[in-house]
C-alpha positions in Angstrom: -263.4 1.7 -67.9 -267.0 0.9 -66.3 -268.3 -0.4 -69.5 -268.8 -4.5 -68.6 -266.7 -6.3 -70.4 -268.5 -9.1 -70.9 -271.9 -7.4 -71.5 -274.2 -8.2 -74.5 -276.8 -5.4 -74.7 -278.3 -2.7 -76.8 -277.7 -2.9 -80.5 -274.7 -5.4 -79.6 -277.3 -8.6 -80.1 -278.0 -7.9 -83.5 -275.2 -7.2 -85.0 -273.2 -10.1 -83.3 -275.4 -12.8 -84.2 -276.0 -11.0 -88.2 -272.0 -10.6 -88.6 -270.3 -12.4 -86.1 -272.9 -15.6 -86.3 -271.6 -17.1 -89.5 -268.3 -16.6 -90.0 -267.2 -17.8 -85.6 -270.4 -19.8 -84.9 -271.9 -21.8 -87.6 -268.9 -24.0 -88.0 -268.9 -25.4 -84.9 -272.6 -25.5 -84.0 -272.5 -28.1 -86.8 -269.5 -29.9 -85.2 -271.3 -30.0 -82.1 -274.3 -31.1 -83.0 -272.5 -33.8 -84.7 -270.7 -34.9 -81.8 -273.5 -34.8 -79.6 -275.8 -36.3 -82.0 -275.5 -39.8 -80.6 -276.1 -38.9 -77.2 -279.2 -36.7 -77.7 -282.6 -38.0 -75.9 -285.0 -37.1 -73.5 -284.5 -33.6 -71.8 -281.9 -31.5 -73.3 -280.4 -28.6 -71.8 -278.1 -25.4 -73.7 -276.1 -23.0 -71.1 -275.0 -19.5 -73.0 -277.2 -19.9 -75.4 -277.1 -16.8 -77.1 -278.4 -15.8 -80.2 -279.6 -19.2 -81.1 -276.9 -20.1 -83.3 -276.3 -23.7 -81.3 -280.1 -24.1 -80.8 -281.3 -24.1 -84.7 -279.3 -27.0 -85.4 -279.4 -28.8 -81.9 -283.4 -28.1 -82.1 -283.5 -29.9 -86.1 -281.2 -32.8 -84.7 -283.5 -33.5 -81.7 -285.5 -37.5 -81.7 -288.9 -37.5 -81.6 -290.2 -36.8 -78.5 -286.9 -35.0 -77.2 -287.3 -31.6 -75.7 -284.9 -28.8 -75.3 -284.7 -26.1 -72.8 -282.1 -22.8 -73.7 -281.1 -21.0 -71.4 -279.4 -17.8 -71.3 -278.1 -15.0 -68.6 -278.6 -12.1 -70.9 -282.1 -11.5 -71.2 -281.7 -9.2 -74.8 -279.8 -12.3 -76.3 -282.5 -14.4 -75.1 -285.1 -11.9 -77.0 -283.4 -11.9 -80.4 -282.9 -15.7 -80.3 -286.6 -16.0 -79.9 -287.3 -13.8 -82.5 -285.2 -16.0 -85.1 -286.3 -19.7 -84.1 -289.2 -21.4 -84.4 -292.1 -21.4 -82.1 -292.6 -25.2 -80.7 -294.0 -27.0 -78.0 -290.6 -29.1 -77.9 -288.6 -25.8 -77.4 -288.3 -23.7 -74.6 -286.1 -20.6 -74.0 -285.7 -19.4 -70.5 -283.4 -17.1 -69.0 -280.8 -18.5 -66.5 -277.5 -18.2 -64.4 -274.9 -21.2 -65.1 -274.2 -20.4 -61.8 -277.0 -21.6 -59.7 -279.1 -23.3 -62.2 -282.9 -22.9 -61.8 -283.6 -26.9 -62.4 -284.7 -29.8 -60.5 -281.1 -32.1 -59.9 -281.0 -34.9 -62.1 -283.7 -33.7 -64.8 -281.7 -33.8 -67.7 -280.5 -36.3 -69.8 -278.0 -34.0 -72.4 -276.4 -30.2 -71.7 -274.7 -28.4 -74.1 -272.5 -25.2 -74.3 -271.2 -23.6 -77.2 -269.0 -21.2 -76.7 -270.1 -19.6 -73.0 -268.1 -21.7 -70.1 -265.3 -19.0 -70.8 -267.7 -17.2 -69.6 -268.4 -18.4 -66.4 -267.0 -16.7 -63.2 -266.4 -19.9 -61.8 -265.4 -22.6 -63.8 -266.0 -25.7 -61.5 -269.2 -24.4 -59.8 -270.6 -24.2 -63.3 -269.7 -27.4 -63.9 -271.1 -28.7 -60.8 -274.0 -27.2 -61.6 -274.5 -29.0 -64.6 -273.9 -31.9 -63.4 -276.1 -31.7 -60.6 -279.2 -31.0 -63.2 -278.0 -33.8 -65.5 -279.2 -37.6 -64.9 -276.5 -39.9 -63.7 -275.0 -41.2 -66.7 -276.5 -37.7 -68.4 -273.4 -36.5 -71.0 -272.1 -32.4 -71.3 -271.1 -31.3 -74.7 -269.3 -28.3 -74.5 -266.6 -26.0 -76.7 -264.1 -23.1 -75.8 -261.9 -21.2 -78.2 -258.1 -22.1 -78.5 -255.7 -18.9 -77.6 -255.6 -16.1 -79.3 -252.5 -17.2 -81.0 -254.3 -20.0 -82.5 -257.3 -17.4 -83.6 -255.2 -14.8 -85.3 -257.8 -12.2 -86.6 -259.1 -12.3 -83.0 -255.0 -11.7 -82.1 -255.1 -8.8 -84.8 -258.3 -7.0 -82.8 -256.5 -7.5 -79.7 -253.2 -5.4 -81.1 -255.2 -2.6 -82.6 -257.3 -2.2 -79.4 -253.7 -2.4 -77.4 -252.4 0.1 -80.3 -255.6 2.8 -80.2 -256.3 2.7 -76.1 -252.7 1.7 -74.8 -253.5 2.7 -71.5 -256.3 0.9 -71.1 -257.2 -0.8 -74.3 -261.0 -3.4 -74.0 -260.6 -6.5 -72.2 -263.6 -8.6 -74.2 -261.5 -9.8 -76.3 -259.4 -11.5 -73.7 -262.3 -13.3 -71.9 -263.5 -15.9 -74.6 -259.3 -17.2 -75.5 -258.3 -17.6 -72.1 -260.2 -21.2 -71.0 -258.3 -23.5 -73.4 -255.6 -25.6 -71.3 -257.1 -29.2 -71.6 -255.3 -30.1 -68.5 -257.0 -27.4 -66.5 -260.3 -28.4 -68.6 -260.3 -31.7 -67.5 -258.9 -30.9 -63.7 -262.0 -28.7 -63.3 -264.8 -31.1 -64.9 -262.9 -33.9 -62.6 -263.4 -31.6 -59.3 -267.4 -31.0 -60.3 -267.9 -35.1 -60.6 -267.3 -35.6 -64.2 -265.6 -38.7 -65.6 -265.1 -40.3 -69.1 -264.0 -36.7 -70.5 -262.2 -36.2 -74.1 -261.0 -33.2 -75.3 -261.1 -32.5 -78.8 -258.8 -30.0 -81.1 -261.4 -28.5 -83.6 -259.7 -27.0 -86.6 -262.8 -24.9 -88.9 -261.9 -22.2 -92.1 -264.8 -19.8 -92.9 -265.0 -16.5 -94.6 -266.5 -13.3 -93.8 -268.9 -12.0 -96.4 -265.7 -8.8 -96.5 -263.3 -7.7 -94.3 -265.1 -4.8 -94.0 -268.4 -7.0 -92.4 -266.1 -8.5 -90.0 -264.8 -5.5 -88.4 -267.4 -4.4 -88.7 -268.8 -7.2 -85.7 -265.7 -7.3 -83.9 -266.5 -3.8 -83.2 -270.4 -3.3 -83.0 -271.4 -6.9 -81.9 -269.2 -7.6 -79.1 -269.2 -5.6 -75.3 -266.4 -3.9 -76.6 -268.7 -1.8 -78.3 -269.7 0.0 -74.8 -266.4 0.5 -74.1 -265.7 2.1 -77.4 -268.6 4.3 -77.4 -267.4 5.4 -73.7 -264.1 6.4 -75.0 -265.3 8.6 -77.7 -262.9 8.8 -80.0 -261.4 7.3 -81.8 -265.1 6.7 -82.4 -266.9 3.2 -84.1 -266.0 4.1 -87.6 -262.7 4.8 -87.1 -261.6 1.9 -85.4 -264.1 -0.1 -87.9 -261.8 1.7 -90.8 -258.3 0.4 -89.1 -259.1 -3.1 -88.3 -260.7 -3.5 -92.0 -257.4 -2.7 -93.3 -255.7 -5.1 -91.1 -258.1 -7.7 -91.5 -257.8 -7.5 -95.2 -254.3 -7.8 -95.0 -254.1 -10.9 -93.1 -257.5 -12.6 -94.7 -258.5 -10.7 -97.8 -260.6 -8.1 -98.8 -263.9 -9.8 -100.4 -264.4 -12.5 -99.2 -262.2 -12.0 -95.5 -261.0 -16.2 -95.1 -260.3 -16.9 -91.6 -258.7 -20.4 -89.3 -260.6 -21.2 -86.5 -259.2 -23.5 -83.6 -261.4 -24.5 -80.6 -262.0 -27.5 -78.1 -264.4 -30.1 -78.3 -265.2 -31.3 -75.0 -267.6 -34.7 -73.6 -267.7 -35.5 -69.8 -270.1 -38.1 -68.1 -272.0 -37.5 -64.9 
């Protein structure tokens, strides 16, 4: 497979933030606005920011005279979340590497993450990163997805894929479930200078407008997508026919109602 696995390009944008968006992300943007809520001042940072769908909602809870910087690796994720906020002097949306941070050390007062340290290749360097931009005393919001187990229509994907291509089924759907040990969590944000950190169980239920839509962006709006299309066959349609089916049987047809579990995490520098 030389499709990257972790890759958001092309079409994949727009069809994960119009199907995937609601149903995985809007949940817990709210929740972690609402956590971070008390905490928000000054210079605000957002890692993996993606399609925006943490930066509406952390942008609207911003005090007067905060200002928020999101930041993103993927440049075409960048691009479409640009096209869908609004333009403002108090918003800026940059592209950046978790890894090696393009920021002054100690210029923030708030970072946030939805969703993205799964992501990064290393785990603690990320983390030190942030907390090298971050003021001392500066907090780090952050969530991660529970296990696959604990996600079961991300568990039913994962079969099918093992099921169509079982030589050599996608790995995407691996990458975002496999971060969610809170005593590894904590062991990593202790190593990059963190203290004060609580982690959080986050239980959500949301439902897919059908179980068609959802397949529909498990399959188009993920990097599995470039695998898929490498392959051939079966082709996009065909594997967006068989996980409707199974999706429908485990959630429902219209709407599709899903159960969410993630981690809530908050770390002082």
């Amino acid at each position: 497979m030389s499709a990257d696995p972790t890759a958001f390009t092309g079409s994949v944008p727009e069809y994960y933030d119009r199907y995937m968006g609601p149903v995985f992300f809007d949940p817990y943007a709210a929740d972690l606005v609402a956590r971070a809520r008390p905490d928000l001042r000054g210079q605000v940072l957002e890692l993996a920011c993606g399609t925006g769908r943490l930066t509406g909602p952390l942008f609207a809870a911003l005090p007067a005279g905060a200002h928020l910087t999101a930041t993103d690796l993927n440049p075409p994720m960048i691009e479409h979340a640009r096209r869908r906020l609004p333009g403002d002097a108090r918003l800026a949306l940059e592209p950046a590497d978790a890894m090696s941070l393009p920021f002054a050390s100690h210029r923030f007062d708030v970072a946030l993450c939805q969703f993205g340290v799964m992501f990064f290749p290393d785990k603690v360097v990320a983390a030190s990163e942030v907390r090298r931009v971050l003021k001392p005393g500066g907090v780090y919001h952050f969530n991660v997805w529970c296990s696959q187990a604990d996600n079961p229509s991300v568990a039913i994907v994962q079969q099918l894929m093992h099921d169509l291509y079982q030589h050599d089924p996608p790995r995407f759907y691996e990458v975002p479930f496999g971060y969610c040990d809170p005593v590894v969590i904590r062991a990593d944000l202790e190593r990059a200078g963190f203290h004060a950190i609580t982690v959080t169980p986050v239980e959500t239920e949301s439902s897919a407008e059908s179980a068609r839509h959802l397949a529909t962006g498990f399959v188009r709006g993920t990097p599995a997508s470039g695998f898929i299309a490498e392959r051939g066959r079966p082709g996009h349609d065909e594997v967006i026919e068989h996980l409707t089916a199974r999706l429908a049987a485990h959630g429902g047809e219209t709407p599709c109602r899903l159960a969410h579990k993630a981690i809530a995490v908050r770390a002082v520098a």
